[in-house]
C-alpha positions as CSV (number, residue, x, y, z in Angstrom):
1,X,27.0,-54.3,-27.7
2,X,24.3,-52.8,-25.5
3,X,23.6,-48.9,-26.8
4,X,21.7,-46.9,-23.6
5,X,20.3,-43.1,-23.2
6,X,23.2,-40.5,-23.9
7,X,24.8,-39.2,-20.7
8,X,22.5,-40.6,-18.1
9,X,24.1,-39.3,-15.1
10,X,22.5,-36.1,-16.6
11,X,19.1,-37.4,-16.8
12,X,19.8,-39.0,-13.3
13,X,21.0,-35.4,-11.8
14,X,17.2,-34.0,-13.3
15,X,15.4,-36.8,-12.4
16,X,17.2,-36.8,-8.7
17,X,16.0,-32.7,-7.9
18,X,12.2,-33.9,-8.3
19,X,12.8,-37.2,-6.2
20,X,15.2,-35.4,-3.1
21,X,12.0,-33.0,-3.3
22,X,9.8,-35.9,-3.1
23,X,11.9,-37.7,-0.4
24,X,11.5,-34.5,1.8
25,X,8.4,-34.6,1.7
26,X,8.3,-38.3,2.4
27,X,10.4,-37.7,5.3
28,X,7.6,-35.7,7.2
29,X,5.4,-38.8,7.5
30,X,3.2,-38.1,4.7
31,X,1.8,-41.1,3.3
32,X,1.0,-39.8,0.2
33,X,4.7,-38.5,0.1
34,X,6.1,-42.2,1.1
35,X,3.8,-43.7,-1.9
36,X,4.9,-41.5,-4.4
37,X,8.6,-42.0,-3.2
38,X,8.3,-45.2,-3.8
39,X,6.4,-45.2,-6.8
40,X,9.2,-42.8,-8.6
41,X,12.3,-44.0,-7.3
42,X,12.0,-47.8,-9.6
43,X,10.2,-45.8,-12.2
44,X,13.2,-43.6,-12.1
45,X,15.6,-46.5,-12.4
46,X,13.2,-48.0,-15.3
47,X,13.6,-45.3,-17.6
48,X,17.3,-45.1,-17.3
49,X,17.9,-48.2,-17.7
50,X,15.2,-49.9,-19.9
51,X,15.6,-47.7,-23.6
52,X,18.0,-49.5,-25.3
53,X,19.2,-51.2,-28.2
54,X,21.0,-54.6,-27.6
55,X,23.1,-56.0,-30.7
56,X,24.0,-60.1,-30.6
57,X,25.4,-62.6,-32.8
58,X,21.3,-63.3,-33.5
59,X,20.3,-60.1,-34.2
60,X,19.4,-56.8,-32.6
61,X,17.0,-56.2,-29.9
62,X,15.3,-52.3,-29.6
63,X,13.5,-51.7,-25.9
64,X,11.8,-48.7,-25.5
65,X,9.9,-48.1,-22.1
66,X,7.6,-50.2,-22.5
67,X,7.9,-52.9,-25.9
68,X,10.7,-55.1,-27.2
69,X,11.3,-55.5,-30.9
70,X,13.6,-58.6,-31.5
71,X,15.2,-59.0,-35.0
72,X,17.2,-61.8,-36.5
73,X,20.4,-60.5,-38.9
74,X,18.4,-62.4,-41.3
75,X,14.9,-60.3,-41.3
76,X,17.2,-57.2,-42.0
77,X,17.7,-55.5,-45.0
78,X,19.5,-52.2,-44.0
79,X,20.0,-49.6,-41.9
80,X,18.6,-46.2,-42.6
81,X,17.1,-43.0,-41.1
82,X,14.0,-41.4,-40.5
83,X,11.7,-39.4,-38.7
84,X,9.7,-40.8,-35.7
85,X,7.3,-38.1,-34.3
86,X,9.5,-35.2,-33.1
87,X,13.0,-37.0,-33.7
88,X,15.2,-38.0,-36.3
89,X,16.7,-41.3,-35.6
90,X,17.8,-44.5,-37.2
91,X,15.8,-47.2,-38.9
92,X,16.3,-51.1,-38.9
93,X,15.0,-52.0,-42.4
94,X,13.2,-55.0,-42.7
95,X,12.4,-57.7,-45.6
96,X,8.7,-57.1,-45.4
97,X,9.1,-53.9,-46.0
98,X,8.4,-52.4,-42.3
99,X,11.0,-50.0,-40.4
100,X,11.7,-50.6,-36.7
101,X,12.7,-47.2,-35.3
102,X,15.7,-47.1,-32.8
103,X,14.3,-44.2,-30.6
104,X,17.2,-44.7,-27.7
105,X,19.7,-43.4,-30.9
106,X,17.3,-39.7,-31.7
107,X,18.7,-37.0,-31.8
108,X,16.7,-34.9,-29.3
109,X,19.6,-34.9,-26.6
110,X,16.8,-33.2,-24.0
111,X,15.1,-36.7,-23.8
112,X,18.4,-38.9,-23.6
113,X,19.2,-39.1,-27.2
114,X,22.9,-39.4,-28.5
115,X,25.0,-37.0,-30.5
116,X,25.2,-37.3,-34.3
117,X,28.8,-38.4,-34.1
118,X,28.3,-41.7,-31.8
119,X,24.7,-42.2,-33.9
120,X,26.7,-42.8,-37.4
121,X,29.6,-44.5,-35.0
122,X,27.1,-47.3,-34.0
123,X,24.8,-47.2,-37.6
124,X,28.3,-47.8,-39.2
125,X,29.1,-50.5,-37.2
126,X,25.4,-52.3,-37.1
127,X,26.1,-52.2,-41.1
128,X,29.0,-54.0,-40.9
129,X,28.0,-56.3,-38.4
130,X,25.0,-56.7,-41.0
131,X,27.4,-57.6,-44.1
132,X,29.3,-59.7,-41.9
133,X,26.1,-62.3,-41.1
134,X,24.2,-61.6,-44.5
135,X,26.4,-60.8,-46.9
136,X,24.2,-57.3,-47.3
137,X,26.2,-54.5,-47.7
138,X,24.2,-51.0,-46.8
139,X,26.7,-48.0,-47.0
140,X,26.2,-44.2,-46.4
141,X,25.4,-42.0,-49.1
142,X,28.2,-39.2,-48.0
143,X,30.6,-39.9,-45.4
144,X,32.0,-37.1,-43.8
145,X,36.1,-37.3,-42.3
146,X,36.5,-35.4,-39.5
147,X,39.7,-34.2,-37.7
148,X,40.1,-36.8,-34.9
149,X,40.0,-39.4,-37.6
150,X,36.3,-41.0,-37.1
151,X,33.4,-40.2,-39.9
152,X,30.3,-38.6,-39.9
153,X,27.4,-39.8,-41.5
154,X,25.6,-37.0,-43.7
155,X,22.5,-38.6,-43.6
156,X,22.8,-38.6,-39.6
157,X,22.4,-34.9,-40.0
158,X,19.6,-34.9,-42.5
159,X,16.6,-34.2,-39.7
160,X,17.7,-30.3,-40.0
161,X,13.5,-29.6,-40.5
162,X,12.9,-32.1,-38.0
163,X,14.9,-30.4,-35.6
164,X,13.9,-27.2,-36.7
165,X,10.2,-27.4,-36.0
166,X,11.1,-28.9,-32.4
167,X,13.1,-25.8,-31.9
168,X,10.7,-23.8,-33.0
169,X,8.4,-25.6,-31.3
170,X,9.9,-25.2,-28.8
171,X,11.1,-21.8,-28.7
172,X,7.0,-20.7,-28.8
173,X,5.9,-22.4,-25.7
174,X,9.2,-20.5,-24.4
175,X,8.2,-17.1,-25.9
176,X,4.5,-17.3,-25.0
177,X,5.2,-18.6,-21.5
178,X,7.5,-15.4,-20.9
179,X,4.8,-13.6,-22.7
180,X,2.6,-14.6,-19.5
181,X,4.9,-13.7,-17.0
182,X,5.5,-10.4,-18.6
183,X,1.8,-9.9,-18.9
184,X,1.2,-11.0,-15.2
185,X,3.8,-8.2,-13.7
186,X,2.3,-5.9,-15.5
187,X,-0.9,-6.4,-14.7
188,X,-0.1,-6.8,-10.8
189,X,2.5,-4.0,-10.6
190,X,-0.3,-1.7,-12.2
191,X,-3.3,-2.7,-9.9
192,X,-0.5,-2.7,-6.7
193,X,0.9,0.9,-8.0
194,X,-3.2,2.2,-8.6
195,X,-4.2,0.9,-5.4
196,X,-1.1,2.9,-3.1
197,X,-2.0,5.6,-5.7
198,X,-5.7,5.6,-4.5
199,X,-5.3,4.8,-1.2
200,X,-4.1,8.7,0.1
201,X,-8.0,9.6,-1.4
202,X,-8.9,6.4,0.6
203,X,-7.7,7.5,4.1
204,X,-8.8,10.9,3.6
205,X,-12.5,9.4,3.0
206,X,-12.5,7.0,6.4
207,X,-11.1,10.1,8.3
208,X,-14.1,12.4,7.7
209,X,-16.8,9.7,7.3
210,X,-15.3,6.7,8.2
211,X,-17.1,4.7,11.2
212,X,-14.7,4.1,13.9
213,X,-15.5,0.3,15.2
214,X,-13.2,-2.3,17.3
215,X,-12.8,-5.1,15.8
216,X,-11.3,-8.6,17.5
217,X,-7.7,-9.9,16.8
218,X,-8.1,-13.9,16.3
219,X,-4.1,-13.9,15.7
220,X,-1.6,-14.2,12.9
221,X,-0.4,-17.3,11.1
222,X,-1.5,-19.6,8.5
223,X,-4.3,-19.6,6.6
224,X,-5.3,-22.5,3.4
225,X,-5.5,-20.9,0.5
226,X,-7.0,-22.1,-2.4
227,X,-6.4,-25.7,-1.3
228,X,-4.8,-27.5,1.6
229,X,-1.2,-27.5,0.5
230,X,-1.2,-23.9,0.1
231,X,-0.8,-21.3,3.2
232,X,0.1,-17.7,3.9
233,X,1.0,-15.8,6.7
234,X,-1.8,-13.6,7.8
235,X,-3.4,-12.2,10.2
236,X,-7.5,-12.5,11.3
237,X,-9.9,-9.5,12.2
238,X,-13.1,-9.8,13.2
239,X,-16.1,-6.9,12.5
240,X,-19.5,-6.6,13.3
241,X,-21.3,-4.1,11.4
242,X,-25.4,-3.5,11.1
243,X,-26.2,-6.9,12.2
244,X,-23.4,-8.9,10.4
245,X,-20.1,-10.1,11.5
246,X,-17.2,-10.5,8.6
247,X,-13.9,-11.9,9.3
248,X,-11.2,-11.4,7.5
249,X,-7.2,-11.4,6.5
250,X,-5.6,-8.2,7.6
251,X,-2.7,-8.3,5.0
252,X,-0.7,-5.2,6.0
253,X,1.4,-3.8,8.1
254,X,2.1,-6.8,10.0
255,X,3.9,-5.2,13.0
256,X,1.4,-3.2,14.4
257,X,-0.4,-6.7,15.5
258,X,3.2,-8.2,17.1
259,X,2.2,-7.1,20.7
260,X,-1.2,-8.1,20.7
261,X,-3.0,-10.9,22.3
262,X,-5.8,-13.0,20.4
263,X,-8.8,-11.5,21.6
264,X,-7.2,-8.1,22.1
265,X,-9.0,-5.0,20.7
266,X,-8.4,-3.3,17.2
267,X,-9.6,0.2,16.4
268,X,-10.5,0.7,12.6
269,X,-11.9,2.8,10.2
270,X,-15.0,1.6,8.0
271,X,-16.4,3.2,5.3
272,X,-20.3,3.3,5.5
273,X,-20.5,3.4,1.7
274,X,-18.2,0.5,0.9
275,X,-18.3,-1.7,4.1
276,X,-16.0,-4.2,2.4
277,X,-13.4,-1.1,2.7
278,X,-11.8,-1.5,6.0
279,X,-8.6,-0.3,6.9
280,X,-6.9,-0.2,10.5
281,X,-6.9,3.2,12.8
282,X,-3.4,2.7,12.9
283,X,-2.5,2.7,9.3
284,X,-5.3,5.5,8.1
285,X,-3.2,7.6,10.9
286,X,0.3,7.3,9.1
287,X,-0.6,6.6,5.7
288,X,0.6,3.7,5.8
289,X,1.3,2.4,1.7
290,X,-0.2,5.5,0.3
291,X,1.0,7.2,-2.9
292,X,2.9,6.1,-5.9
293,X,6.1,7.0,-3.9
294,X,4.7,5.1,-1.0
295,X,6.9,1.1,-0.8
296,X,4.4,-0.6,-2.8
297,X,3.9,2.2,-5.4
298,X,7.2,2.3,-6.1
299,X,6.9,-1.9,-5.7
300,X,4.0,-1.9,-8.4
301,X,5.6,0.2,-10.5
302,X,8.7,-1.5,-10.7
303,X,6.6,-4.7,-11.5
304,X,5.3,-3.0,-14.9
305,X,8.4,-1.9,-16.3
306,X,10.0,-5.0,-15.5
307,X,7.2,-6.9,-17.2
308,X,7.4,-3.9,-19.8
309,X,11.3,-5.2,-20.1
310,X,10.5,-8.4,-20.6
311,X,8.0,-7.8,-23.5
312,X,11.0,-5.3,-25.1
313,X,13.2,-8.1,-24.6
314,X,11.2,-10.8,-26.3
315,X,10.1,-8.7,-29.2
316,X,14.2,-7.6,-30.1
317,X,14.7,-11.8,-29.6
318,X,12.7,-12.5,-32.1
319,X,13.4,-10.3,-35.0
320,X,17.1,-11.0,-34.2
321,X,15.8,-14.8,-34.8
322,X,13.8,-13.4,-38.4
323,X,16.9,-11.5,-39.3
324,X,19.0,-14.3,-38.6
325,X,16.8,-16.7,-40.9
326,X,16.7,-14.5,-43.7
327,X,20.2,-14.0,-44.0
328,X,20.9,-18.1,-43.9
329,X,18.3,-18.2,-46.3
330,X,20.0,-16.1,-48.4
331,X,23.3,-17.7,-48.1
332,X,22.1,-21.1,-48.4
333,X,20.1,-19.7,-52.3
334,X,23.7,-18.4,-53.5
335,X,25.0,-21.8,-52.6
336,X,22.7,-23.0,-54.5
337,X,23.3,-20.9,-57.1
338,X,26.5,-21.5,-57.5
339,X,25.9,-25.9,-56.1
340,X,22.8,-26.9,-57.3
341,X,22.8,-30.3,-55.2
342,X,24.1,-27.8,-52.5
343,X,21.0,-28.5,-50.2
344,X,20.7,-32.2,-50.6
345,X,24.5,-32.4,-49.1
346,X,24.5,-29.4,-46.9
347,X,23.0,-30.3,-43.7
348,X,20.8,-27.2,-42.3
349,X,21.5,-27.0,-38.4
């Protein structure tokens, strides 16, 4: 009996996304893209297939990623459970007192673990393939029979506070990466809805003391930014002003430039107090993104609430999750009350 990851084709479908990404990539002639390719595609294939847990006539054999653990029937002592780092999974007991843990059988389904069902299916039948070789019988504490006529292994179930804290774990990096996001189109939508706010004050300024000067179109296109692998569409003015030239990425109002030759002449506006501000003849003349009402005022603002919706959101998610607890919490303490063993047999899922 060989026992591999739960529902592979899953994991494979995942895993496949990253590596169809990678083989496009590949496919441009990138060597770097072509190594990777084909340093994922066998490690792919390794992870799939090398967790497992391989049961023969000599004994059982655990392989995780990267060791094998081979026990004889006769090193054995039981079959249990227990928690291994963030999982709940089964044990293989031994005489000197050790525990082998059989990771490919967790229950953490999001790294190829197996359901709690087919988890007692094969502990029940390793503990009978046990008695059968050794004469060491190792039965479940509570059995649970469930409609379709198999059993359920209580003390499958018994991780509940292992699970939990993944969840939990889990549910903070969800809640605090949200919280980022939120925080992010807030901050953006208010700095893009200030800016279109300012900018009417802005063109009024360059159009009673701004310094007309023409400055040269070097084209529109694609630009590195921050590193190689990342580029925008922009376009490139260059300005000479009091002895210094600055060039620099025009980003707006795009159209105005789709006539132009490189080379070509651009009337702006420059404000002698504030050379970095430099805005087209062009735009200053219709306004162009100026006032909250303007496209990108209305853009920014509609940045903030959403990132104000998000934070609303989030906060009613969570007391809905306190609320939730405390009324298990309660219902589990008048089980109790009424059961006092009520929590040792009462799984908490």
């Amino acid at each position: 009996m060989t026992v591999f990851r739960f529902d592979r084709r899953r994991l494979l479908v995942r895993n496949g996304i990253v590596l169809a990404g990678v083989a496009l990539w590949a496919s441009t002639g990138d060597v770097f893209g072509i190594s990777l390719l084909v340093l994922l595609l066998p490690l792919t294939v390794w992870s799939l297939r090398r967790p497992r847990l391989v049961v023969t006539d000599r004994g059982v054999a655990v392989a995780n990623l990267l060791t094998t653990r081979r026990i004889k029937w006769s090193d054995i002592t039981g079959f249990g459970y227990g928690e291994y780092r963030r999982s709940w999974c089964p044990q293989v007991e031994l005489a000197d007192g050790s525990k082998v843990p059989v990771r490919v059988l967790s229950d953490n389904l999001d790294t190829g673990g197996n359901p709690s069902e087919r988890v007692s299916a094969v502990v029940a039948d390793l503990r009978t393939r046990l008695e059968a070789h050794t004469g060491v019988r190792s039965t479940a504490s509570h059995v649970l029979a469930l409609d379709d006529g198999t059993s359920l292994d209580m003390e499958a179930l018994a991780g509940s506070d292992v699970r939990a804290r993944r969840v939990n774990r889990q549910l903070k990096w969800t809640f605090a990466s949200v919280v980022i996001l939120a925080l992010f189109f807030i901050g953006f939508g208010i700095s893009t809805a200030v800016d279109a706010a300012h900018r009417p004050h802005t063109y009024a300024q360059l159009r009673d003391h701004g310094v007309r000067l023409n400055t040269r179109f070097d084209g529109c296109g694609h630009v590195d930014r921050f590193d190689k692998n990342s580029q925008d569409d922009v376009c490139r003015l260059t300005v000479s002003y009091q002895g210094h030239t600055r060039r620099w990425d025009y980003q707006d109002d795009y159209p105005q430039f789709d006539h132009l030759a490189v080379g070509a002449r651009v009337p702006v506006l420059l404000d002698p107090n504030h050379p970095t501000t430099v805005y087209t003849v062009h735009d200053v003349e219709t306004n162009d993104n100026a006032g909250i009402f303007s496209l990108t005022g209305l853009f920014g603002v509609g940045m903030s609430l959403a990132g104000v919706g998000i934070l609303v959101w989030i906060a009613r998610l969570m007391r809905r999750q306190r609320r939730d607890t405390r009324e298990f919490e309660a219902e589990l303490a008048a089980i109790e009350g009424r059961h006092p063993t009520a929590r040792q047999r009462t799984p908490v899922i």
